[in-house]
C-alpha positions, 0 to 999 in steps of 0.5 A: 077554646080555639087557641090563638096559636097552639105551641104545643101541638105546632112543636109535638109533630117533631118531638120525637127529632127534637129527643134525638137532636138532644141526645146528639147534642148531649153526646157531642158535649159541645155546647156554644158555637158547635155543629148545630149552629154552623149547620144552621147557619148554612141552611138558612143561608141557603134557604134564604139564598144569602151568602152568610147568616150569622146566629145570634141571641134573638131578634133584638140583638140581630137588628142592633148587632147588625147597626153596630156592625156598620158603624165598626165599618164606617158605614154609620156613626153615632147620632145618625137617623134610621127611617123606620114605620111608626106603628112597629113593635118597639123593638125595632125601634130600641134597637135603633137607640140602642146602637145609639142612632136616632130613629125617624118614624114613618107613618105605614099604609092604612091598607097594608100596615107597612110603611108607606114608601112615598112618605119616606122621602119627605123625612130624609135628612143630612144625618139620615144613612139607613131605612130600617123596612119592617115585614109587619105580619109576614107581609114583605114591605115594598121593597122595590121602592124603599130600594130605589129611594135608598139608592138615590139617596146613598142609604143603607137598608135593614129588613127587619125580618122577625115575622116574615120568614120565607115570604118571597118577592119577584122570587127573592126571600125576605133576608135577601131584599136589603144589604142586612136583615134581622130574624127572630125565632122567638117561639111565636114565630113562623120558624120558632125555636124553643126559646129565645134565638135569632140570626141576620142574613147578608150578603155583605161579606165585611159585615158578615166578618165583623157581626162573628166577631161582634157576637162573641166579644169581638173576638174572631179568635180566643182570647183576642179581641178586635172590637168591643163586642157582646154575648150573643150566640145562637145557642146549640140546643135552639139551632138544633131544633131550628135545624128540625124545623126549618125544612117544613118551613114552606109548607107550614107557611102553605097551611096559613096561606089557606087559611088566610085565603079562606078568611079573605074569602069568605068572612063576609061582615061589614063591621071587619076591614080585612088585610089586603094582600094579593096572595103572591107569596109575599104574604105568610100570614105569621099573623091575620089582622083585622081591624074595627071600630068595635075593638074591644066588643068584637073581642069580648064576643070571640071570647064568649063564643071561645075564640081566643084574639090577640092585640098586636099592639095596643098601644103605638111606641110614641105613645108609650110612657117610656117615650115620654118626649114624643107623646105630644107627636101625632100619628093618626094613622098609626095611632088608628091601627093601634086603636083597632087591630084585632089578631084572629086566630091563624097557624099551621095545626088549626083543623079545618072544622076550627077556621069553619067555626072562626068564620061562621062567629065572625059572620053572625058578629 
């Protein structure tokens, strides 16, 4: 069987700097808030050349900590509208609700999945203050554009950056594109950690204060709270390893970059409509999707033949039961993306004979 994604062997190459991390940690007997995570903290930064990261729980916490933290500065105030793609997972969107904003959805485009820019015009509002712009995949949103409007219109603008790290844009990193962006190292990720765990990055030096506070009780000093805040610090053992991790980050994302190259290439079946991308660097591929008609077919057909697939997602949120008032909307273009995605198999240890095997049982498909 081709796994869809092989953690174990994506994490057994740093095994033996994971055991000696563990030791220094366990020596050090610091556990929350230590070297580690200020370490970490100052390396991604760094490599996402922000002035701040900020470790936090996971990706969750860092899109609603980051909403949270504009309205502590004034900048958003309860009830106000965030445009945000339809077709996301829906944790971007109940990270909206979450710090009690109201999200607007926008539909992407059919082509790249992300959200079509020249719509969200159309849904501004008086009550609308941010754009919450996710990197569906790992392929950056239109920036430039989704800046633009924003700036016009006196808007603030997120990144939801949980699949998109280390994509770059006219040689700026997703992290860096925005006034605050939300990471995820969930251990699925491009940069995954071993667990739950997460960071924003932002070069908003008032923000930056608020969310260290905002993570730990609203505390910037013990004992003494300054906001109502939460529980929700990169733990030391995950910055750790993310520490291990990070400096391969480029190059993991070079090896998914091949193999999306390859599929793009040389996966020759009418039947599959393939993600456009031009290969710039804007693109690092956390996963490869591919759509058709034929979903569950072409499914069952990869299982017999021992490709394992993934759906990402089957289902749109404003579909979902738990959205029982927006069931009746209509989305077409995010409900068809929904109805046809199909997640090929794509990571940083797949062998060559694997993508050979993956493109010869997609062509006789």
């Amino acid at each position: 069987m081709i796994k869809f994604l092989d953690l174990q062997k994506i994490n057994q190459q740093y095994q033996e700097q994971f055991q000696k991390k563990m030791e220094l940690v366990l020596d050090k007997g610091w556990f929350i808030l230590g070297d580690e995570v200020k370490s970490f903290e100052s390396n991604f930064a760094d490599y996402c050349d922000s002035s701040h990261c900020i470790g936090v729980g996971n990706g969750f916490d860092a899109l609603v900590l980051i909403f949270r933290g504009y309205i502590q500065l004034g900048k958003l105030q309860k009830g106000d509208e965030v445009i945000v793609p339809a077709n996301t997972y829906i944790a971007s969107i109940l990270a909206i609700l979450q710090a009690d904003l109201v999200p607007v959805l926008v539909e992407p485009k059919l082509e790249t999945y992300n959200i079509n820019p020249y719509l969200i015009q159309h849904k501004i509002s008086s009550k609308t203050k941010a754009i919450l712009a996710v990197h569906l995949y790992g392929q950056l949103a239109e920036m430039d554009v989704i800046n633009a409007i924003a700036k016009q219109n006196n808007l603030l603008v997120i990144e939801d950056a949980a699949q998109s790290h280390g994509a770059v844009s006219n040689h700026k990193k997703a992290g860096n594109l925005s006034d605050a962006a939300a990471f995820s190292f969930y251990p699925g990720k491009n940069l995954g950690a071993m667990g739950d765990a997460g960071a924003i990055t932002t070069n908003d030096d008032d923000l930056a204060k608020v969310l260290f506070a905002l993570r730990n009780y609203g505390s910037e000093q013990k004992y003494h709270n300054e906001y109502i805040g939460v529980n929700s610090r990169l733990d030391e053992i995950q910055a750790a390893f993310l520490n291990v991790k990070l400096p391969h980050l480029d190059s993991e994302n070079k090896i998914r970059q091949s193999i999306a190259k390859r599929y793009l290439s040389e996966i020759k079946n009418e039947k599959l409509i393939l993600p456009t991308c031009d290969l710039s660097g804007n693109h690092v591929f956390h996963l490869f999707v591919v759509r058709t008609a034929e979903r569950d077919k072409l499914q069952l057909y990869l299982k017999d033949n021992n490709i394992e697939t993934i759906i990402h997602y089957p289902i749109s949120t404003h579909q979902q039961k738990a959205f029982a008032d927006w069931n009746s909307l209509s989305y077409p273009i995010t409900e068809k993306i929904h109805q046809e995605v199909v997640s090929l198999p794509i990571s940083p240890v797949m062998t060559k004979d694997e993508v050979d095997y993956v493109i010869t049982v997609l062509n006789k498909y």
